[in-house]
N, C-alpha and C positions, 0 to 999 in steps of 0.2 A: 718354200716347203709348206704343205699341210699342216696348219696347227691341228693337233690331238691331245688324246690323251698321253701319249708318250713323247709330246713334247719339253726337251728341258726350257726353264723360263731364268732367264737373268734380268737380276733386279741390283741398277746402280744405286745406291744411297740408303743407309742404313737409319735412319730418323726411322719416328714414329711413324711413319707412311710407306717407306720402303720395306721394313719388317714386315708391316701388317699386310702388303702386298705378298710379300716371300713367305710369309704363315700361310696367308690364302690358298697359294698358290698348291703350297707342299702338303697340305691338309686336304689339296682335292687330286692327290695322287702324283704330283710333278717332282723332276727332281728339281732343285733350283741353287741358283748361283749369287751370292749379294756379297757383294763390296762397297768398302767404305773406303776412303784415302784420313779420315779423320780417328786419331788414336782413341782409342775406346768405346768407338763406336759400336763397331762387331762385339764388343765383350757386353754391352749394355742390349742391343739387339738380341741377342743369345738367349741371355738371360729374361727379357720381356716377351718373345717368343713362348721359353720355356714354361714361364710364369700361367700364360695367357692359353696355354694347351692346357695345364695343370690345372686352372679354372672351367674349361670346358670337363675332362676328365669327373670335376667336381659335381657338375650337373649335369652329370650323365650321358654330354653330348658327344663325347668321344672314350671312344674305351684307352684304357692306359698303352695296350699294345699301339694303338693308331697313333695316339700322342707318340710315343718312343720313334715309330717309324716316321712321322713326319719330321720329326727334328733332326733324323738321321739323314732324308733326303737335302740340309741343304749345307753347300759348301759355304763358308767364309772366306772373302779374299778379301784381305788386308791391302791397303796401300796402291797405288797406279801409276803404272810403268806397261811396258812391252809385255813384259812376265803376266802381270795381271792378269790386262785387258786377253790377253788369250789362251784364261782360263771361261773366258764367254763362248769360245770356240766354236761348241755343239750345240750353243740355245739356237732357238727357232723363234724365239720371242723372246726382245731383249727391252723391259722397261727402265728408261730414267725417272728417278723420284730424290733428285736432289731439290737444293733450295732456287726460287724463282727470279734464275740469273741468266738470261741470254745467252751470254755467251760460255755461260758454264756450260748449260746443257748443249749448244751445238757443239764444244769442243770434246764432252765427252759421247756424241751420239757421233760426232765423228771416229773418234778411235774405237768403240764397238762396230762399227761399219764394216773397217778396216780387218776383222776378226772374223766375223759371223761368214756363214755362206749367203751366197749373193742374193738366195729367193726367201732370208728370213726376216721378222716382220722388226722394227724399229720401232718400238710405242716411247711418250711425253708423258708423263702423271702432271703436265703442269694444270694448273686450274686457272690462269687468265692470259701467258701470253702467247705468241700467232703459232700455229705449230708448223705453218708455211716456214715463217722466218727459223723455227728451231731445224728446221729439216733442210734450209738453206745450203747447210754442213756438209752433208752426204751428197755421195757420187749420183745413189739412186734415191731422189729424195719422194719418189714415188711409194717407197714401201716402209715411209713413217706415217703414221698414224695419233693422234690423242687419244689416250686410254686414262680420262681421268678419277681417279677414284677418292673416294669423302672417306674423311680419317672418324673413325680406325677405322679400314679396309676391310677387315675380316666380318666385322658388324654392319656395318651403313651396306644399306641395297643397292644404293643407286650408282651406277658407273656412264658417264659422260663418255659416250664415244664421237670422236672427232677429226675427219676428214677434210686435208685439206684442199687447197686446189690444186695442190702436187699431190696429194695421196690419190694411188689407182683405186678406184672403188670397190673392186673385187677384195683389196687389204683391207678397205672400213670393214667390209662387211664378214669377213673372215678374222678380224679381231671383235667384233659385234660377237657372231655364235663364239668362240671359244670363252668369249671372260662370261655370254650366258650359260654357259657347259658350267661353270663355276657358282651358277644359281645365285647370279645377279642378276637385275632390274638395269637394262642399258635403255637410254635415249640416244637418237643420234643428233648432234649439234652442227650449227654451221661453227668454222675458224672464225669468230669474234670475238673481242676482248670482253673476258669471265663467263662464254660461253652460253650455257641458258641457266644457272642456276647460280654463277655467282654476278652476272648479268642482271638478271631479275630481284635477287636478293635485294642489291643497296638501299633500295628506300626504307628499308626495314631499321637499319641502321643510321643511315643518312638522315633520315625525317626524322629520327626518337632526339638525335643526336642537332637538331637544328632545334625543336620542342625544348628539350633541355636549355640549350644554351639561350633562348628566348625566355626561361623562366616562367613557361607555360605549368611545367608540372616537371620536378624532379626524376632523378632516374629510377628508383623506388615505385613512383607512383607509373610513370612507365612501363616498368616493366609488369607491374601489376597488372594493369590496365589491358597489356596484349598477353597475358596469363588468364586471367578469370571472364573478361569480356570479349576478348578475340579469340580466346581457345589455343591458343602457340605454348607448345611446352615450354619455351623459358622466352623470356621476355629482352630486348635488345640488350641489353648492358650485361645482363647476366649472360647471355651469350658470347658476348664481344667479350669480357672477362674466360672467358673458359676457351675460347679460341685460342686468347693472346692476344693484346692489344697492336702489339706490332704485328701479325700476321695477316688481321685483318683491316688496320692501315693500309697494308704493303698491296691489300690485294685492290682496296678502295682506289687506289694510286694508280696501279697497273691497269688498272678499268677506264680512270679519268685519261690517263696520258694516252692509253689506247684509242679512246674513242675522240680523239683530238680536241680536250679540255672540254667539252660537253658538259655546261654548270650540274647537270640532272646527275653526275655521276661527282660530284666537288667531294673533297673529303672536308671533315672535320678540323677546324684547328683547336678545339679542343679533346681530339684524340690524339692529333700530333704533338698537344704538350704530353699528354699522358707517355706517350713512348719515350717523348723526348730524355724526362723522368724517370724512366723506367718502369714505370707502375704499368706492368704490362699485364695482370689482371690475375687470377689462381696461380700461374708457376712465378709469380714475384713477389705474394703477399698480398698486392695493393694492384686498384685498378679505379675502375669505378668507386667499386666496394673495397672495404677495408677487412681482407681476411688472416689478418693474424691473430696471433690467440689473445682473446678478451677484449676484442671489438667491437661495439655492439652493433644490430643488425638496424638499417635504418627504415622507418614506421611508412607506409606509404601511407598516400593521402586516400582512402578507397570511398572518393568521391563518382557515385557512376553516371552521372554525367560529364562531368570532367573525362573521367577512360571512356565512356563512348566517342567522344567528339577525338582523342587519340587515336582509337582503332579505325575510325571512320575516318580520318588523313594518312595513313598510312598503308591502310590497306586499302584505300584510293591509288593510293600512287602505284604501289603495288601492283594492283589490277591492269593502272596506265603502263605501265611497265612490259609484264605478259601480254599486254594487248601488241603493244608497237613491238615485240619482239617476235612476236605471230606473222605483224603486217610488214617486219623486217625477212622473213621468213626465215630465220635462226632455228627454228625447228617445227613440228608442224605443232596442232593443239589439243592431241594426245601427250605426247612428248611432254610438249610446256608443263603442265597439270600435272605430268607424273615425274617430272624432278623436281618439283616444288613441295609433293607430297612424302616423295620417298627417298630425298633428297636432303632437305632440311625439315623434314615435319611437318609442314605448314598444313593447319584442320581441314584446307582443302584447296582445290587446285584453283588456281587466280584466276582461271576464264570462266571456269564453271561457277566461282564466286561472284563474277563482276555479271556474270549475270542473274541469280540470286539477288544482288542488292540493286539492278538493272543499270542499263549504260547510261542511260539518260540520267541517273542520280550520280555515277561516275561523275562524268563526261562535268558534272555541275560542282563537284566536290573539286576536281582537279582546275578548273576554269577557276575557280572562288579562288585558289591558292595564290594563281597565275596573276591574277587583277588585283587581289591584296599585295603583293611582294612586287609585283612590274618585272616577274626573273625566269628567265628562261628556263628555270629548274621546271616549273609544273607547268612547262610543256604539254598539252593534251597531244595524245599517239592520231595521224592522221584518222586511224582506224577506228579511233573512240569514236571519234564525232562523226565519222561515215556511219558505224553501227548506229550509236545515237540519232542521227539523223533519218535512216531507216525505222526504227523503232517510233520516232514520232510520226511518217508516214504511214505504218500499219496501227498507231494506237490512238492516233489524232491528237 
C-alpha cells in the first residue's frame, strides 16, 4: 500500500526510541500502534510521551488541542500473543525498535508479517546490525527496509534509511519520502555494519579511549580538547557517559564482530570493565565521571598544544574513516557529510574537513599512527593516498 498521510504506523517496542518514534509519528497526523511485551513499559511510555507534548505545548510548539489529539491517536498493546500482534492489522508501516538482538527482531518482524497486508512496508530502527539477515524472517523479505532513527526521535534530524539487497528499491524509496513528509533529514545507506554514521563514528570514541588508556592526556582533558579546539558539542567520554556505557560498548561490538574483527573497529577493554561494573555513565551515577551528588568535577589539563595534537589524531582517523566509507561506497559524499552533521553534530562534514586540513596532511597523520603502533588500526582508506597522491601530482 501507499504510505500517506492516512497511514496508520505500528511501532514494536516501547524504550526511549520507540515512544519517541510513536510521538513522532502521532504528532504528524498518524494514528499509531505501540506495544511492549515488558510490564510497565506502556505506563512509563505514556507518560514520557505525555510529558514530552506537555513541553512542546510549553514553548509554544504545539497548541494544547494538538497535544490532546496526538496522545489520543495512539493505541497501547500490552503483552504478545496472537490477540496482540493483530492489533497491527491495519498499519501500512510497521517499525521494530526493540533492543539489538537478532533474533528478537526477526522473530518479532516475523509475527507482524503474518498480520499486516501483504503490500505493507516492514521497517528495523536497528542501528548496526544486517537488515538482510533481520528480514531473513519474512516470507516477503523484499518489503523490509531500515528506517533508522537517533534518540530521541522527535528531536535528532537525521534518519538513516537502509536498503537491503532484499529490499525492492521502490520500498527504500517510499519509506525515504514518507519519514521526509515527517520533516526529517534522511540519507540513504548501504546494509553494513553501523551503517554510515555509527560506522564512521568509532574513532571518535575508540581513539580518545586508546589516548586515555596510553596516559597521554586524561578523559577531562579530552574531552576538552575536542570541545574548545575541535568544536564538538561534548567531548568522547561525556558523550559515551550520556549514551550509556553499555549501549555504546554494545554497538562498538556489533560493528567489530560485523566487520569480521577489523582491529580499526576493536572496542575498549577499558569500557568493557566499566560495563562490566556497572558504571554505565548518567542513568547509573558513575561512568567516566563521577555524577553523584558532591562529586567534584575533574580539572582538565587545557594545555593547547596537547588538545591540538588530540584533535589532530582523531579527527585524522575520522576523516580516514569517511574517506574509505565513500571509497566503500556505503553512501555517496553528500550523504556521508550530512549524517555526520545532522547526525551526531560533528562542526562539520569529515570530507569537507579532510579537505580543509588537506589529504596530503591526513594521509601523513594516519600513516605516523600506522608506523608508530606496527597495527592494522590506522590503516590509511586506499582512497586517502589515491587522493593524496593526486593532490601531490597537481601541487608538486
Amino acid at each position: 500500500m501507499a504510505l500517506g498521510t492516512d497511514t496508520t504506523v505500528g511501532v514494536v517496542g516501547a524504550g526511549a526510541m520507540g515512544a519517541g518514534i510513536a510521538q513522532l509519528a502521532a504528532t504528524r497526523g498518524h494514528r499509531v500502534v505501540l506495544s511492549d511485551a515488558i510490564p510497565g513499559a506502556l505506563e512509563r511510555a505514556k507518560a514520557g510521551i505525555a510529558a514530552a507534548l506537555e513541553r512542546q505545548v510549553e514553548k509554544q510548539k504545539l497548541t494544547a488541542g494538538e497535544s490532546t489529539a496526538a496522545q489520543a491517536r495512539i493505541e497501547y498493546v500490552a503483552g504478545i500473543g496472537e490477540a496482540q500482534w493483530a492489533r497491527f492489522a491495519s498499519c501500512g508501516l510497521v517499525i521494530e525498535a526493540i533492543i539489538e538482538d537478532l533474533a528478537l527482531k526477526k522473530a518479532v518482524l516475523g509475527a507482524v508479517e503474518r498480520v499486516v497486508a501483504p503490500d505493507a512496508v516492514l521497517g528495523t530502527n536497528t542501528s548496526s546490525l544486517s537488515v538482510a539477515a533481520i528480514a531473513g524472517a519474512c516470507r516477503q523479505p523484499e518489503r523490509v527496509v531500515g528506517i533508522h532513527f537517533f534518540n530521541p526521535a522527535p528531536v535528532m534530524p537525521l534518519v538513516e534509511i537502509v536498503g537491503a539487497i532484499t529490499t525492492d528499491p521502490a520500498v527504500t524509496a517510499q519509506a525515504r519520502a514518507f519519514v521526509d513528509g515527517w520533516a526529517k533529514t534522511t540519507v540513504l545507506a548501504a546494509d553494513t555494519p553501523g551503517f554510515i554514521v555509527n560506522r564512521i563514528a568509532r574513532p571518535f570514541y575508540g581513539e580518545a579511549l586508546r589516548i586515555a588508556e596510553e596516559k597521554i592526556a586524561d578523559c577531562a582533558t579530552i574531552d576538552w580538547a575536542m570541545r574548545d579546539i575541535g568544536g564538538f558539542r561534548m567531548g568522547p567520554f561525556e558523550l559515551m557517559d550520556f549514551i550509556g556505557n553499555d549501549v555504546n560498548y554494545a554497538v562498538t561490538r556489533s560493528v567489530f564482530e560485523g566487520m569480521y574483527y577489523d582491529p580499526r573497529y576493536r572496542p575498549a577493554i577499558a569500557q568493557r570493565r566499566l560495563v562490566e561494573a556497572g558504571w554505565l555513565g548518567r542513568k547509573t551515577g558513575r561512568g567516566y565521571y563521577d555524577y553523584r551528588d558532591g562529586a567534584a568535577a575533574p580539572e582538565p589539563v587545557r594545555d593547547p598544544a596537547l588538545g591540538k595534537r588530540i584533535v589532530d589524531r582523531i579527527v585524522a582517523l575520522l576523516v580516514n574513516e569517511a574517506v574509505d566509507a565513500l571509497y566503500l561506497k556505503v553512501a555517496d559524499a553528500a550523504d556521508l557529510d550530512l549524517a555526520m552533521t545532522r547526525g551526531v553534530n560533528y562542526p562539520k562534514g569529515l570530507l569537507a574537513w579532510g579537505d580543509e586540513i588537506g589529504v596530503r596532511a591526513v594521509l601523513q597523520r594516519v600513516a605516523a599512527l600506522q608506523d608508530e603502533y606496527g597495527d592494522d588500526r590506522y590503516r590509511p582508506s586506499p582512497l586517502l593516498r589515491r587522493l593524496a597522491k593526486e593532490a601531490r601530482r597537481i601541487l608538486g
